[in-house]
N, CA, C and O of each residue as an XYZ file, in Angstrom:
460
protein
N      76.482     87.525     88.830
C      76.912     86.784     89.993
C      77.693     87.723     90.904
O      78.806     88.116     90.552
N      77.074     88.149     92.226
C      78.294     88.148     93.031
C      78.877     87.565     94.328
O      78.149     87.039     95.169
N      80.141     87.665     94.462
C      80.434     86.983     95.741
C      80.973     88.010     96.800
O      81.847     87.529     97.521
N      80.723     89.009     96.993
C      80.996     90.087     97.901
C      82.191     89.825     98.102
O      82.210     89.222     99.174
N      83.506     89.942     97.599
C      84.949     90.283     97.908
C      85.215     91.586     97.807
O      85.758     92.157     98.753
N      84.940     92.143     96.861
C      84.981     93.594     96.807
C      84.339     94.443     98.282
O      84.880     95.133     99.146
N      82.970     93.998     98.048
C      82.210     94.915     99.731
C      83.663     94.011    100.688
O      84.583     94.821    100.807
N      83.900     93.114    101.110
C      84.730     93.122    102.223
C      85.950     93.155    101.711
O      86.590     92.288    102.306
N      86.702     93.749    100.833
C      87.768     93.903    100.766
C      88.224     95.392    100.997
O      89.352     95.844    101.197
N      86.789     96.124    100.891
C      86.882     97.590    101.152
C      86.175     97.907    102.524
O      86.380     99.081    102.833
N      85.532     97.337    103.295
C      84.794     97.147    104.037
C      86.554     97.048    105.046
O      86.993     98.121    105.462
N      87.395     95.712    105.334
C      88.678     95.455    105.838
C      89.521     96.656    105.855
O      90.097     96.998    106.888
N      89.647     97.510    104.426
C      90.621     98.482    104.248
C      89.984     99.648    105.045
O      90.722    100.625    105.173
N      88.649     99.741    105.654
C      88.135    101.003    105.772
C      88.339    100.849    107.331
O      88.890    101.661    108.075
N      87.733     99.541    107.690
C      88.118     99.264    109.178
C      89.628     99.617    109.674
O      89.876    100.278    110.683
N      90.642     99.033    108.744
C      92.140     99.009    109.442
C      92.532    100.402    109.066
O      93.633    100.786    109.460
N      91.893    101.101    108.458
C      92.409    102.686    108.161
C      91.682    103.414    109.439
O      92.003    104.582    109.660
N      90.842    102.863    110.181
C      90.174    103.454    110.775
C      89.779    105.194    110.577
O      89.092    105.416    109.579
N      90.137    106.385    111.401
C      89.048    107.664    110.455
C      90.160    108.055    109.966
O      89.830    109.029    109.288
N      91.244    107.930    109.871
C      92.807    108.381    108.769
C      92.551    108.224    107.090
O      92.658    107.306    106.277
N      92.321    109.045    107.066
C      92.607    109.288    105.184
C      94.047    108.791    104.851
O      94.381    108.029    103.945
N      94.757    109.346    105.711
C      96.413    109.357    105.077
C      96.331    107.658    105.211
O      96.390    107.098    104.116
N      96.205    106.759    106.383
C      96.484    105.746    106.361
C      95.652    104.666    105.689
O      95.957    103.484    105.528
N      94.664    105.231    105.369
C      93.814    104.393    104.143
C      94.342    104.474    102.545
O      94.236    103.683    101.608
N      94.835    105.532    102.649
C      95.433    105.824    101.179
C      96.715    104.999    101.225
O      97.064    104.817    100.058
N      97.229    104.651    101.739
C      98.655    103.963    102.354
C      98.262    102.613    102.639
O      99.252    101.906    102.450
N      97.155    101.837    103.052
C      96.507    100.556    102.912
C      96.404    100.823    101.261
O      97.505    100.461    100.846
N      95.684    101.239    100.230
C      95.006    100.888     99.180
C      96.568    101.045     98.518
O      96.713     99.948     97.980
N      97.570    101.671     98.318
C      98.121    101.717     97.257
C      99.325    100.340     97.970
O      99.692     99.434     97.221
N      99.689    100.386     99.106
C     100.376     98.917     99.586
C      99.458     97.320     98.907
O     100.124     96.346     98.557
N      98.341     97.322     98.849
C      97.412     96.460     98.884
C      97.522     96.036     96.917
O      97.790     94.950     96.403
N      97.187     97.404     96.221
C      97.459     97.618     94.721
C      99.306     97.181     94.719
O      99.775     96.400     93.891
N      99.842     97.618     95.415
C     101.301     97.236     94.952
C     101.434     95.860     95.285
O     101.992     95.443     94.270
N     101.323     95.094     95.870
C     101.665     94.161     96.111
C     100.748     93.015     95.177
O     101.221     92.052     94.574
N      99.345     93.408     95.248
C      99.040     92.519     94.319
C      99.150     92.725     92.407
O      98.623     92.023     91.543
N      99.926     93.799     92.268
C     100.438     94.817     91.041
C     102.010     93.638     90.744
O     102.427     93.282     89.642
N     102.541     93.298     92.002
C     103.824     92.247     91.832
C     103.740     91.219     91.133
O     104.704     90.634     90.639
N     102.533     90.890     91.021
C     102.470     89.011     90.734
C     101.230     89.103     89.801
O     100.806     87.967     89.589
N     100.582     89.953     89.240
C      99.282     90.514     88.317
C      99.724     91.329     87.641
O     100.692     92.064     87.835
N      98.987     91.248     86.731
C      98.891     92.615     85.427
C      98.243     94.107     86.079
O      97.269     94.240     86.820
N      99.020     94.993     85.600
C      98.545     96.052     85.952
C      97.141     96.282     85.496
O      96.405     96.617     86.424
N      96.628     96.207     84.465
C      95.655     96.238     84.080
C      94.277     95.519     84.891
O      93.264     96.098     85.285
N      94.542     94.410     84.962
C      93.750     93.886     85.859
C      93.338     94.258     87.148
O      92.170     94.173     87.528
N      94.469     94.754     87.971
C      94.818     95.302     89.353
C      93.651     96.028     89.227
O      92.548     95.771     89.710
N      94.046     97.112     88.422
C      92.812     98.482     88.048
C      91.570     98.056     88.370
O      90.780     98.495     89.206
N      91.456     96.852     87.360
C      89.643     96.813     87.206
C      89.891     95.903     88.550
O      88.775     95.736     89.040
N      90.735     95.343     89.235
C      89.834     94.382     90.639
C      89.433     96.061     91.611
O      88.331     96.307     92.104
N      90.674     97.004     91.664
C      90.599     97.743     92.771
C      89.731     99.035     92.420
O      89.599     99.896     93.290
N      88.887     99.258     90.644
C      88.510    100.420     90.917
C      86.964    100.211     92.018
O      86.611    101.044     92.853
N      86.293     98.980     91.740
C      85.257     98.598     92.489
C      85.498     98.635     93.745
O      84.446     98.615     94.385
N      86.919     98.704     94.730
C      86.989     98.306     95.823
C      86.917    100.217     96.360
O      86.279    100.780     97.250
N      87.754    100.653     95.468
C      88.130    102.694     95.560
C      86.415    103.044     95.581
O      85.954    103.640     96.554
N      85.740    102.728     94.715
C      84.294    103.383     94.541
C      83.675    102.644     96.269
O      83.006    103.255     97.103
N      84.040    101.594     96.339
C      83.111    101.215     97.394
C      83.706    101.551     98.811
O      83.078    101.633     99.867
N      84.867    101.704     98.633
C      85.619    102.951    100.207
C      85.219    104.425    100.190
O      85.351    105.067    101.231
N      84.836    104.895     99.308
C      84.625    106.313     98.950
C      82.896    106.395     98.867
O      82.391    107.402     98.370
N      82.209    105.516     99.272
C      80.468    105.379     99.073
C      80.573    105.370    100.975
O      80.002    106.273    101.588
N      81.246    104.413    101.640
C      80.902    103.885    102.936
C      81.974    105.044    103.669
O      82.367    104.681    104.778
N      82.488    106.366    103.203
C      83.465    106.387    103.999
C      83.227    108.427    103.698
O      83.639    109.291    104.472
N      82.576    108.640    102.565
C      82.060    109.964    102.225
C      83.819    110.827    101.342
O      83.988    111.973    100.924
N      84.835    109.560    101.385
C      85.861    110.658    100.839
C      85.732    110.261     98.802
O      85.408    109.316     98.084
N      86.238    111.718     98.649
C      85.980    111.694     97.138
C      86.568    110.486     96.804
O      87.575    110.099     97.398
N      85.901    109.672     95.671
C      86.303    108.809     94.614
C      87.975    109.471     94.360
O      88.991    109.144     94.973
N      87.839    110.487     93.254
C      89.095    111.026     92.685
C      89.869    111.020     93.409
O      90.964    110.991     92.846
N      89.993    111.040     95.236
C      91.026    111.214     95.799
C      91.631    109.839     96.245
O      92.628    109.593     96.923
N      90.551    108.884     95.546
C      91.325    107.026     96.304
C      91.970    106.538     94.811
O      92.902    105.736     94.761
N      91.302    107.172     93.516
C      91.665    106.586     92.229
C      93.096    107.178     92.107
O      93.845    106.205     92.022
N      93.857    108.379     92.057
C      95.033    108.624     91.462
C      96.120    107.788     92.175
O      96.977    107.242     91.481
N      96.139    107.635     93.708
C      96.990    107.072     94.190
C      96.777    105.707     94.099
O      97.734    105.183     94.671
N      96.029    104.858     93.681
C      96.166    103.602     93.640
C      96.696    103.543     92.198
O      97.438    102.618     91.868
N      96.361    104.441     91.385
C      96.927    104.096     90.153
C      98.671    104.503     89.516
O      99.186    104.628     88.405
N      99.220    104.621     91.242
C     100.839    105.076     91.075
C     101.619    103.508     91.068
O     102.111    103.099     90.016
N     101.671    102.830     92.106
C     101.811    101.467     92.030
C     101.828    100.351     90.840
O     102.653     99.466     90.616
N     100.693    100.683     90.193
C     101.075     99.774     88.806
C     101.962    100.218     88.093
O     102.842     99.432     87.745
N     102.029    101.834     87.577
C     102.855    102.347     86.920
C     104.251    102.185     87.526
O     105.116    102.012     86.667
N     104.664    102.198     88.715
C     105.844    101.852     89.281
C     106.090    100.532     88.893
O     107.298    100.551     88.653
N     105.648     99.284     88.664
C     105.375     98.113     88.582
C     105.797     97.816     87.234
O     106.701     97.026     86.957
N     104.882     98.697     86.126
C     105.506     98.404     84.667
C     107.393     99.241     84.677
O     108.172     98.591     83.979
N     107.906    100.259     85.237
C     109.093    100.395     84.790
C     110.071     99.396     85.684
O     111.219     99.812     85.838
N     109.819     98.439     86.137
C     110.983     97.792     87.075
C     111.400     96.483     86.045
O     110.651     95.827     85.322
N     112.533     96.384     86.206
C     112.451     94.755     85.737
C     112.219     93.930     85.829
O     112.648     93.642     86.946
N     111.509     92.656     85.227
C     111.301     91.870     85.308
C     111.412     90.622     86.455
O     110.447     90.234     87.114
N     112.991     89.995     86.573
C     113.938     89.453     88.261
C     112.948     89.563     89.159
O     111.988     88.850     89.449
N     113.353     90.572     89.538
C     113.205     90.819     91.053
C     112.036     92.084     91.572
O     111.831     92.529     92.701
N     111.401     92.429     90.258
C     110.541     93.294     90.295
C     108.890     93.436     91.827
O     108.109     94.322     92.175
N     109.159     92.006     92.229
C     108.167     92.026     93.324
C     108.511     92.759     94.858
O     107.638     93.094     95.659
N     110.165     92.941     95.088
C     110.912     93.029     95.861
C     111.035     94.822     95.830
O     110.940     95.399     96.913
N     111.195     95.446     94.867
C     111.573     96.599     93.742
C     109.954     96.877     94.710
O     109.901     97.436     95.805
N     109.083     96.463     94.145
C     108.046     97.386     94.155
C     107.535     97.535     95.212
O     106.827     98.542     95.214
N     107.556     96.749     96.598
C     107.279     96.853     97.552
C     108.326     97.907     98.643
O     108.010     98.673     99.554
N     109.869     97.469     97.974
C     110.850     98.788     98.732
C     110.418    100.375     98.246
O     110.738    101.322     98.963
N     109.585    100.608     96.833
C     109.336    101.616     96.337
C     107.690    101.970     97.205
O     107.393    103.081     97.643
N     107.189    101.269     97.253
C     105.886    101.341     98.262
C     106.399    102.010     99.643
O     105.944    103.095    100.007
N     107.286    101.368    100.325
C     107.514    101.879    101.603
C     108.144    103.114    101.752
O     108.149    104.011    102.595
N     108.751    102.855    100.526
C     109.399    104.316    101.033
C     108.549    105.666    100.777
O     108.481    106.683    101.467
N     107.821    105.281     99.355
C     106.451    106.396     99.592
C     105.313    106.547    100.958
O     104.666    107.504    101.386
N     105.444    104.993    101.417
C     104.783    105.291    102.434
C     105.146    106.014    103.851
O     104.323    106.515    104.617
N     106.898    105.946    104.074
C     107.731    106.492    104.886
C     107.609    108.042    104.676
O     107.255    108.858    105.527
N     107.885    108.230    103.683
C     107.463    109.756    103.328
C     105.905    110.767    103.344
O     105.789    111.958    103.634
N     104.866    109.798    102.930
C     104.015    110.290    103.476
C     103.507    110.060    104.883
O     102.433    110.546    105.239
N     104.199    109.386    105.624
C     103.994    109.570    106.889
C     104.823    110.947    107.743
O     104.523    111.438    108.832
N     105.606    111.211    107.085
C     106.435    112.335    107.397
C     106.042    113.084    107.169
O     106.619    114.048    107.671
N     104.832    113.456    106.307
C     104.444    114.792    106.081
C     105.183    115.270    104.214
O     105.056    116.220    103.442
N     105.819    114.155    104.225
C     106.398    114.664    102.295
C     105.483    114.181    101.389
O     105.261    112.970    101.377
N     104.839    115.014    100.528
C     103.938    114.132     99.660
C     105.371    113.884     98.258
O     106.194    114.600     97.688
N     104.968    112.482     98.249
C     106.645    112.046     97.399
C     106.323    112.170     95.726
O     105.343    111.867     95.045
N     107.511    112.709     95.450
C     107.334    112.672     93.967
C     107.738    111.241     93.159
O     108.846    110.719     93.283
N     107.129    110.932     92.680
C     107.146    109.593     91.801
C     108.611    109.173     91.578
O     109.214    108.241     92.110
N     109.103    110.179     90.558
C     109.842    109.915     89.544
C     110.831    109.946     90.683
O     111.250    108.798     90.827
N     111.491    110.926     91.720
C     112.332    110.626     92.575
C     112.397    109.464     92.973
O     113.371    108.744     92.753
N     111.420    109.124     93.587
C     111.086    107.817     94.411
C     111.654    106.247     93.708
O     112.111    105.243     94.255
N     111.334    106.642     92.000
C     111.918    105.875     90.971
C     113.319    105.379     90.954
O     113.783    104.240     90.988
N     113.981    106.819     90.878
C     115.061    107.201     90.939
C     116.439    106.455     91.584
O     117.484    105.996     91.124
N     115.777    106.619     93.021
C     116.045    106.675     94.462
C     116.077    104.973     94.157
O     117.220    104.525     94.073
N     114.960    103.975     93.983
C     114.778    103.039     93.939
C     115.943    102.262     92.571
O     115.892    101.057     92.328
């Protein structure tokens, strides 16, 4: 069975990234974090690796380069606590995303840290 969410869920991310790598990579791991808040990490994975393969088919950029960064977000996701962890992971999103807009590619564990 399918119901094409995946083709337009990557199809949406490819449009609003328009030809920016940086800002597509910054849609997919905002998109993984947020739905990483209220879902199992695990799951996240398998909804978004179909969505990474199908941005990286319609868009010519490597697979490997949409899979590592979506898979930072969950892992940020499992060390937060429990509370308030939806809040946590989205201030930890932005600020990676603040930084790679600056030109810093951010180190995790700082970012952790920091958070």
């Amino acid at each position: 069975m399918r119901t094409g969410v995946v083709q337009r869920l990557g199809d949406w991310l490819t449009v609003k990234a328009g030809n920016s790598e940086t800002r597509l990579l910054m849609l997919l791991m905002l998109a993984v974090g947020i739905l990483g808040s209220v879902m199992s990490s695990t799951g996240v994975i398998a909804i978004f690796i179909p969505v990474a393969l199908r941005i990286a088919q319609s868009t010519g950029i490597s697979a490997c380069r949409l899979m590592l960064p979506m898979s930072v977000p969950p892992e940020m996701d499992e060390m937060l606590p429990a509370p308030d962890k939806a809040t946590q992971t989205i201030a930890c999103l932005l600020l990676m995303v603040g930084l790679m807009i600056s030109g810093v590619v951010p180190n995790v564990q700082a970012v952790l840290i920091v958070s």
